[in-house]
N, CA, C and O of each residue as an XYZ file, in Angstrom:
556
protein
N       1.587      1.851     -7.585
C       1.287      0.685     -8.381
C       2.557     -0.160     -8.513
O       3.623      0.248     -8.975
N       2.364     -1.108     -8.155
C       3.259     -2.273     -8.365
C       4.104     -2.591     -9.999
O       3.536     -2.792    -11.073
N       5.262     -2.560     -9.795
C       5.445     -2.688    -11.419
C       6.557     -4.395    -10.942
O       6.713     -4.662     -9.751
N       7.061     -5.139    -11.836
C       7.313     -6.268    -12.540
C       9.357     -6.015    -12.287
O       9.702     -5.287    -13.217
N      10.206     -6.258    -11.689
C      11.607     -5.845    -11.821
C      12.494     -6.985    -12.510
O      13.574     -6.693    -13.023
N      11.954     -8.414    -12.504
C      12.401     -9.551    -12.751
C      11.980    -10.757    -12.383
O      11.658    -11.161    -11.265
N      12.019    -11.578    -13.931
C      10.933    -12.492    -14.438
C      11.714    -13.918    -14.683
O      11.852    -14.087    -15.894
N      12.094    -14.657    -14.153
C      12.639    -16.177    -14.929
C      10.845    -16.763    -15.259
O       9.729    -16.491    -14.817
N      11.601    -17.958    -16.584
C      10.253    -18.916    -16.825
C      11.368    -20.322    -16.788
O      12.570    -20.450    -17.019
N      10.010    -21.475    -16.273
C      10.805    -22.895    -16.591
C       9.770    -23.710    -16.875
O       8.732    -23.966    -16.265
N      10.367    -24.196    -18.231
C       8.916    -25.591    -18.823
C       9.255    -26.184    -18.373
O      10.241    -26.025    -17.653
N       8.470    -27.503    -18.570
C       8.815    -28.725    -18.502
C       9.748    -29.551    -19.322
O       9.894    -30.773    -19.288
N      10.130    -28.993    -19.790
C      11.289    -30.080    -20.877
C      12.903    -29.057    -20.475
O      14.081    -29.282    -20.753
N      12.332    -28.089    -19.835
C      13.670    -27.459    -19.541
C      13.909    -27.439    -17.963
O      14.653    -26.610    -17.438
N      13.368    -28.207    -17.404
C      13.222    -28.413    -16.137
C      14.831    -28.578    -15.204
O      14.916    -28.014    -14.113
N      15.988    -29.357    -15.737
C      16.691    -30.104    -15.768
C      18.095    -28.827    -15.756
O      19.272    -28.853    -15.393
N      17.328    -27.962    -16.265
C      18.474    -26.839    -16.416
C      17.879    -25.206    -15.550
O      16.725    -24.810    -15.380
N      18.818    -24.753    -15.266
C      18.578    -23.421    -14.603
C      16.886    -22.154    -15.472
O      16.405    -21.935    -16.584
N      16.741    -21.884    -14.563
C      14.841    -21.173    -14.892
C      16.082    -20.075    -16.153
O      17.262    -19.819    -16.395
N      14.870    -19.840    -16.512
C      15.754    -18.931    -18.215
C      15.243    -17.344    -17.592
O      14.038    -17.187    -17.397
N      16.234    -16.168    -17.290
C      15.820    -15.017    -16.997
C      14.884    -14.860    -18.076
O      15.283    -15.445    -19.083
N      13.368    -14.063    -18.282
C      13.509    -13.015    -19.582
C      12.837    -11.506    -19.049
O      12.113    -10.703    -19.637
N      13.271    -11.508    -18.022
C      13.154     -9.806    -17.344
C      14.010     -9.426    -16.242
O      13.979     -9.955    -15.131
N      14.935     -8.288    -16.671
C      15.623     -8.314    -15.907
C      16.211     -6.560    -15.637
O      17.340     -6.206    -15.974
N      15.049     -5.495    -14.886
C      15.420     -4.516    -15.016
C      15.082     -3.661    -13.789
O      14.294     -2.715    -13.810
N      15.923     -4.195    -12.460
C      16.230     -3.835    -11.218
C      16.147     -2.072    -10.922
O      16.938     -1.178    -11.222
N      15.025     -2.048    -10.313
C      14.521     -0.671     -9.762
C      15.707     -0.114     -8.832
O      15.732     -0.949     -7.928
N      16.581      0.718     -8.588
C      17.613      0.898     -7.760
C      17.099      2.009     -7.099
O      16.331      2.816     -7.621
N      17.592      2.070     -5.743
C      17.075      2.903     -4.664
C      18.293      3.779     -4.302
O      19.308      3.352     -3.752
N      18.065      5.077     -4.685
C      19.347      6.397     -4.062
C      18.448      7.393     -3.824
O      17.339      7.593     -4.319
N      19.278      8.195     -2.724
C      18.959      9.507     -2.436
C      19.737     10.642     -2.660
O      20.898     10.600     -2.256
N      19.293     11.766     -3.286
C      20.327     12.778     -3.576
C      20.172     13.738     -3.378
O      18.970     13.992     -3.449
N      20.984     14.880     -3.036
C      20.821     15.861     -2.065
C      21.263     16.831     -3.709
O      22.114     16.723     -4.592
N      20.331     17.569     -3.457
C      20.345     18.872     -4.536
C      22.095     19.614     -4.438
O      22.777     20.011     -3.493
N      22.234     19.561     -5.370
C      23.488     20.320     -5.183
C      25.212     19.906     -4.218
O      26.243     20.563     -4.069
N      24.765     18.466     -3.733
C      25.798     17.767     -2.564
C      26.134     16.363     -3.039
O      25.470     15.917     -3.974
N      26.793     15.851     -2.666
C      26.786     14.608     -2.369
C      26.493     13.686     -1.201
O      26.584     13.890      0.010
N      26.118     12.622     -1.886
C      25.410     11.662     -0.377
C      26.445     11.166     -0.183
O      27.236     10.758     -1.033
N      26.630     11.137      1.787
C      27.440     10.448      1.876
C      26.887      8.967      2.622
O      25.684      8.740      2.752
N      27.814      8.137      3.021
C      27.798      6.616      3.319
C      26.375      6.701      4.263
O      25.328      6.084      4.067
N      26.744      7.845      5.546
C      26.275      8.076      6.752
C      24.838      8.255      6.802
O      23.974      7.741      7.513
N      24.789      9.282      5.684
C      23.744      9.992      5.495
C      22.884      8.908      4.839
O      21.682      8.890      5.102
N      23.394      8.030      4.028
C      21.830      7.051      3.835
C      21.852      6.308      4.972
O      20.744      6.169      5.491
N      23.004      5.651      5.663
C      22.459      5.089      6.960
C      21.568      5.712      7.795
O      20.832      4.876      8.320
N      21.300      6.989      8.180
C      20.469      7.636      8.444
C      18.999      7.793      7.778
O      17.915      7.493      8.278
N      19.143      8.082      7.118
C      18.051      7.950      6.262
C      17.041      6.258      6.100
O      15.848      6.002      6.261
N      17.568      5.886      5.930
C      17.197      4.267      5.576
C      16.504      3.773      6.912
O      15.331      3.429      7.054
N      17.839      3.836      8.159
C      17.184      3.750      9.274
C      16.312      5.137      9.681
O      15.418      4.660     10.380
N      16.209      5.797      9.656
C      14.616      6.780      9.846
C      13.611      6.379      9.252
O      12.582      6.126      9.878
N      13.669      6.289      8.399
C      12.136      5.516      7.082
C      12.147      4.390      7.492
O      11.012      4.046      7.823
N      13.212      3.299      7.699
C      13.046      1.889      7.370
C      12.505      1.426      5.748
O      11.624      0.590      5.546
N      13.071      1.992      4.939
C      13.256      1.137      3.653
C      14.758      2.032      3.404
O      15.412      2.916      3.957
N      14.821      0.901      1.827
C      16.348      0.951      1.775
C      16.274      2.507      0.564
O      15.360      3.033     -0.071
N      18.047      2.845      0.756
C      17.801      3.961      0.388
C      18.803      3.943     -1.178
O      18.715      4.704     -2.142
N      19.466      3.109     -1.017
C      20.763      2.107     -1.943
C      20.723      0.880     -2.625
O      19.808      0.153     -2.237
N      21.446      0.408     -3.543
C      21.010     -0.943     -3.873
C      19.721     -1.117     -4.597
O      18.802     -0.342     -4.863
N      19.974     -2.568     -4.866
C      18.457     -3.074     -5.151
C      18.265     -4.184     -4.945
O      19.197     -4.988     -4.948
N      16.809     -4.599     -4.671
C      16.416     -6.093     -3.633
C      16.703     -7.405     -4.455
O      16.160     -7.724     -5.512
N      17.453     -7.949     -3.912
C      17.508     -9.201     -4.322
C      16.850    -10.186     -5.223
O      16.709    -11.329     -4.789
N      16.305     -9.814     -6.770
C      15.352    -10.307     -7.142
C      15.468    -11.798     -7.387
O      14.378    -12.307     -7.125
N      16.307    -12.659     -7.764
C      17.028    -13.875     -7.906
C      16.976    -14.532     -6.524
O      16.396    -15.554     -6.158
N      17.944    -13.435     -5.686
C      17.887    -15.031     -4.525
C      16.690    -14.975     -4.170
O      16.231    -16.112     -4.058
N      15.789    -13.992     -3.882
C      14.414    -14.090     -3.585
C      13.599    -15.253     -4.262
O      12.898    -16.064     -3.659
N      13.871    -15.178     -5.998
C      13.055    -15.899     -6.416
C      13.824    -17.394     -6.416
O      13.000    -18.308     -6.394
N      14.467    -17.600     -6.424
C      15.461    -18.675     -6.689
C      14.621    -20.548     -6.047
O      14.375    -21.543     -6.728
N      14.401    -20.290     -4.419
C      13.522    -21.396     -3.955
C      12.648    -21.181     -4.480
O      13.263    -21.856     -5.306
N      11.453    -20.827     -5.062
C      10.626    -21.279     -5.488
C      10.707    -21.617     -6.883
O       9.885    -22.395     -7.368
N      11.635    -21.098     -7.581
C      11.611    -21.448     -9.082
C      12.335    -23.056     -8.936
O      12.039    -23.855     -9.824
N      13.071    -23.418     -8.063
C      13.949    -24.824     -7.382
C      12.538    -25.846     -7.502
O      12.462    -27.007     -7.903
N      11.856    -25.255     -7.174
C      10.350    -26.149     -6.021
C       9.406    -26.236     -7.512
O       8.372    -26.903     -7.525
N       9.890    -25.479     -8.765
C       8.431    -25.546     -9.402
C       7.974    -27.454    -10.008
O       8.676    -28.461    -10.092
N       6.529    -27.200    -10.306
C       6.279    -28.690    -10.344
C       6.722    -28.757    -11.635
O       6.828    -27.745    -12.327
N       7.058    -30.130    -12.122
C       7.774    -30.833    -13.050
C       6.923    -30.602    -14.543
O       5.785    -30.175    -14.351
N       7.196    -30.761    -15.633
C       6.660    -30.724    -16.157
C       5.369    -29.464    -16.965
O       4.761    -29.515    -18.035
N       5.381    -28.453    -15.861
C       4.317    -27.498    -16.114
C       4.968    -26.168    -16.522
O       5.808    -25.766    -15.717
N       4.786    -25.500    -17.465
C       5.573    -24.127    -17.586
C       5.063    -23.145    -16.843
O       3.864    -22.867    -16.854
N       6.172    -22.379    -15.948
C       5.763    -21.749    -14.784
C       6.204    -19.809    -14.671
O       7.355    -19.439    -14.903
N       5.814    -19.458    -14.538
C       6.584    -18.104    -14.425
C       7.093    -17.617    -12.651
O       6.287    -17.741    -11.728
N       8.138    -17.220    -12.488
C       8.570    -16.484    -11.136
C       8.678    -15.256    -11.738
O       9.006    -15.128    -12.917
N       8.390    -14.230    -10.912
C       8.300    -12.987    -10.835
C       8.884    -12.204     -9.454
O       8.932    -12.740     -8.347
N       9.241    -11.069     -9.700
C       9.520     -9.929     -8.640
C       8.956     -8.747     -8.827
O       9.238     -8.340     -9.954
N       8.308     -8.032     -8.254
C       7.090     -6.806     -8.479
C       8.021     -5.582     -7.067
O       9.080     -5.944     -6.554
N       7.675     -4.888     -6.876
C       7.751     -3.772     -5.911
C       7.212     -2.419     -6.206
O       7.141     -2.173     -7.410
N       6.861     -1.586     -5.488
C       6.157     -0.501     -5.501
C       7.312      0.503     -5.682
O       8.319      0.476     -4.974
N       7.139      1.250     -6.518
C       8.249      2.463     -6.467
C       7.597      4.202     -5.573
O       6.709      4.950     -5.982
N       8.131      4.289     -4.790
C       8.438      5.388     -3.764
C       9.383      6.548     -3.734
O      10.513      6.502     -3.249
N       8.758      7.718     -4.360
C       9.470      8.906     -4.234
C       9.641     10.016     -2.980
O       8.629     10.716     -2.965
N      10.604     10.415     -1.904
C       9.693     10.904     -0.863
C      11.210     12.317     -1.315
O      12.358     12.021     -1.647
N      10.774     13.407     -1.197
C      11.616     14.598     -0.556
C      11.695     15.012      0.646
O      10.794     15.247      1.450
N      13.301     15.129      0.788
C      13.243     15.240      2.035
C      13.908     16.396      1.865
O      14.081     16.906      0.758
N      14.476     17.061      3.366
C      15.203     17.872      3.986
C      16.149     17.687      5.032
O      15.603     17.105      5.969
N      17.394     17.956      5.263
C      18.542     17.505      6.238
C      19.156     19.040      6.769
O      19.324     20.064      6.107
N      19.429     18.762      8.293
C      20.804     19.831      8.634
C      21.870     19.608      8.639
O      22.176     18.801      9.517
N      22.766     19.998      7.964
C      24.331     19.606      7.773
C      24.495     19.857      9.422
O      23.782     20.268     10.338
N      26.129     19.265      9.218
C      26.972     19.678     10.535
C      26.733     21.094     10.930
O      26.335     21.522     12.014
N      27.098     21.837      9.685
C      27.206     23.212      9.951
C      26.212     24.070      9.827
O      26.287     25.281      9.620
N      24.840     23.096     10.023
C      23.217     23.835     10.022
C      22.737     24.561      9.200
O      21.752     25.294      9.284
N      23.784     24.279      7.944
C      22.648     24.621      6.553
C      22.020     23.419      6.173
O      22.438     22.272      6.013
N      20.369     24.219      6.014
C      19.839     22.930      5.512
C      20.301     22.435      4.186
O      20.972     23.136      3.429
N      19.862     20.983      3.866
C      20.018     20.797      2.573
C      18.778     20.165      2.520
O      17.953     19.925      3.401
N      18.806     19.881      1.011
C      17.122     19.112      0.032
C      17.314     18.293     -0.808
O      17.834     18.599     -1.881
N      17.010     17.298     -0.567
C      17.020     16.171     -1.861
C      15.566     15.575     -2.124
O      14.483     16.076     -1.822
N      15.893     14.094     -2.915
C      14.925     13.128     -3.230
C      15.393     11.605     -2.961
O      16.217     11.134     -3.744
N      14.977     10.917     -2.040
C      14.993      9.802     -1.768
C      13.707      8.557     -3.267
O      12.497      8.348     -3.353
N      14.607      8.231     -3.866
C      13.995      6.720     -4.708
C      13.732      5.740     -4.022
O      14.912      5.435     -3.846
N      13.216      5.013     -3.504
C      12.936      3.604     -2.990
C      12.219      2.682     -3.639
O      12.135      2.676     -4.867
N      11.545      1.685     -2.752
C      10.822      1.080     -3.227
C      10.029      0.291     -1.757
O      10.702      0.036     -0.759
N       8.319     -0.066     -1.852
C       7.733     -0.612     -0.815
C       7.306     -2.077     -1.065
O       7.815     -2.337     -2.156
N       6.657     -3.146     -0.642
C       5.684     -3.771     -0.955
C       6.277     -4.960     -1.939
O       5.562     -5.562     -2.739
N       7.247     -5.133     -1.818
C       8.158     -6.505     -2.412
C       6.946     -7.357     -2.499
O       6.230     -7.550     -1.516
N       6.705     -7.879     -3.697
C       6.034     -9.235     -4.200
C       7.294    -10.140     -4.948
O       8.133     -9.805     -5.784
N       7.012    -11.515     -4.213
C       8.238    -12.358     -5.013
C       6.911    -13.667     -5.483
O       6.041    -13.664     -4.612
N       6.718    -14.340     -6.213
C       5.509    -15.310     -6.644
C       6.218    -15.770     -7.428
O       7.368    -15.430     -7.705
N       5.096    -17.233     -8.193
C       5.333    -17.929     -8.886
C       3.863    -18.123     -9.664
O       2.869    -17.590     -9.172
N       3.765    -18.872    -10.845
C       2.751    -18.861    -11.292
C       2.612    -19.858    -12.659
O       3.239    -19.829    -13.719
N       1.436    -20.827    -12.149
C       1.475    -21.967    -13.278
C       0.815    -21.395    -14.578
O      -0.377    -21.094    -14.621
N       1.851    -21.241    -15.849
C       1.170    -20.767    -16.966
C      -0.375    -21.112    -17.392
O      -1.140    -20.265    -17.853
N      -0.703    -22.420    -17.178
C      -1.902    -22.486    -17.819
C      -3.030    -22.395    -16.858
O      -4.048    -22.817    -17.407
N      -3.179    -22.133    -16.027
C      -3.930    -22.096    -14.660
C      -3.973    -20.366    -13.713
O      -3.227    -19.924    -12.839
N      -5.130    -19.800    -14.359
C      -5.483    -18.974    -14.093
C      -6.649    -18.235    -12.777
O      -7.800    -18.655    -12.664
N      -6.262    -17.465    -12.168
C      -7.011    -17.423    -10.618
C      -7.305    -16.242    -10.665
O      -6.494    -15.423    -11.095
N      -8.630    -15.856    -10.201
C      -9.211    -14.600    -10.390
C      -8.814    -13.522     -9.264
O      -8.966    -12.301     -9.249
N      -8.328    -14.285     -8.458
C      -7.574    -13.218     -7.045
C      -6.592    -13.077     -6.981
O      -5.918    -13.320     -5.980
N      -5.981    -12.415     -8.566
C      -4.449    -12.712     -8.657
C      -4.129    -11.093     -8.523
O      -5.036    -10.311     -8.809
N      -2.935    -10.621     -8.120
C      -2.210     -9.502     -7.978
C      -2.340     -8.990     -9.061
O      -2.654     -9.685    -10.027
N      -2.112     -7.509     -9.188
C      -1.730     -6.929    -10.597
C      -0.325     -7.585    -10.957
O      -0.102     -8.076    -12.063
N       0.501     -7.552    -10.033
C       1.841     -7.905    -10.571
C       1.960     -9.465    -11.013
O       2.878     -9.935    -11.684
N       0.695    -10.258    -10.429
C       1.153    -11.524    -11.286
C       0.225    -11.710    -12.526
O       0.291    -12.711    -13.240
N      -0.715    -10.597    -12.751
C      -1.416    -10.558    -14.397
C      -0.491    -10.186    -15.179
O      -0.106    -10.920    -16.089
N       0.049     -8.919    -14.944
C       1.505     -8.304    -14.883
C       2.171     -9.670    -15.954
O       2.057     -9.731    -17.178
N       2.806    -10.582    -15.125
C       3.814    -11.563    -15.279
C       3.501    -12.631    -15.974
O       4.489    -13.228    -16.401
N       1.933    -13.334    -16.386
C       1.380    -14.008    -16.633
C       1.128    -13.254    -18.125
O       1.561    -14.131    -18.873
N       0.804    -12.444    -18.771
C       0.558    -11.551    -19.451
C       1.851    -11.621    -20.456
O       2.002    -12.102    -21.579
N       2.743    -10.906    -19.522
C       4.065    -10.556    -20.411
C       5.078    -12.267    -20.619
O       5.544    -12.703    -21.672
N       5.136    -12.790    -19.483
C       5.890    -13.771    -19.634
C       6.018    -14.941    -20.302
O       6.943    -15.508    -20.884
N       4.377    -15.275    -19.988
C       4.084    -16.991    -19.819
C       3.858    -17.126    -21.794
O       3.544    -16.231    -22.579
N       4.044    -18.007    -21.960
C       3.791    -18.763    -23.434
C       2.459    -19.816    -23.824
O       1.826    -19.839    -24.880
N       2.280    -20.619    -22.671
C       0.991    -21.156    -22.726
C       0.202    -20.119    -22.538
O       0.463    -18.925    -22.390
N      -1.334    -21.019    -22.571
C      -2.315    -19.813    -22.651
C      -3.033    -20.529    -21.390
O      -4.031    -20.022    -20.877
């Protein structure tokens, strides 16, 4: 299930100035090996085997940033960032062919949107009821 990582809103009378964060709580992606430490390599490995990231966290700002730029004038709007959170365990052979065991955190399914507060659409995402719900001030 999709959860909500970070939310700017911009009215119309605040148009003129930067979108106002009011969510801002970045899902971070690590993997950790029971009993070891991860090294640099080992999430490069990892990351590239899966293809999602295994470090960090996605860009929720610059993502949202053009479209909150683009919103129409005057209308109070919400931008949002959503992603799926992903737990996978894995297993590795060291150099020296003991295995080891961890848990890889990620995340799938990046939603970045926007959304006119007072204008409601019945084919909307969970994550933008989600955002519309928690964020928006009009009704």
């Amino acid at each position: 299930m999709q959860r909500v990582v970070f939310a700017q809103r911009k009215t119309g009378m605040h148009l003129e100035h930067e979108p106002e964060t009011v969510f801002d709580e970045p899902y971070v992606a690590r993997a950790e090996l029971d009993g070891h430490g991860v090294t640099a390599a080992l999430n490069a490995a990892i990351a590239e085997s899966i293809g999602h990231p295994v470090e960090g966290d996605f860009d929720a700002q610059g993502a949202l940033s053009p479209l909150m730029a683009a919103a129409d004038p005057g209308k109070e709007v919400v931008g949002y960032v959503a992603v799926t959170p992903a737990s996978v365990v894995f297993s590795v052979s060291c150099v020296n062919g003991a295995p080891a065991h961890g848990t890889l955190a990620t995340w799938l399914d990046e939603e970045v949107g926007i959304l006119e507060c007072g204008l409601s659409l019945a084919d909307e995402s969970d994550a933008a009821r989600e955002a519309r719900s928690r964020f928006c001030t009009a009704s």
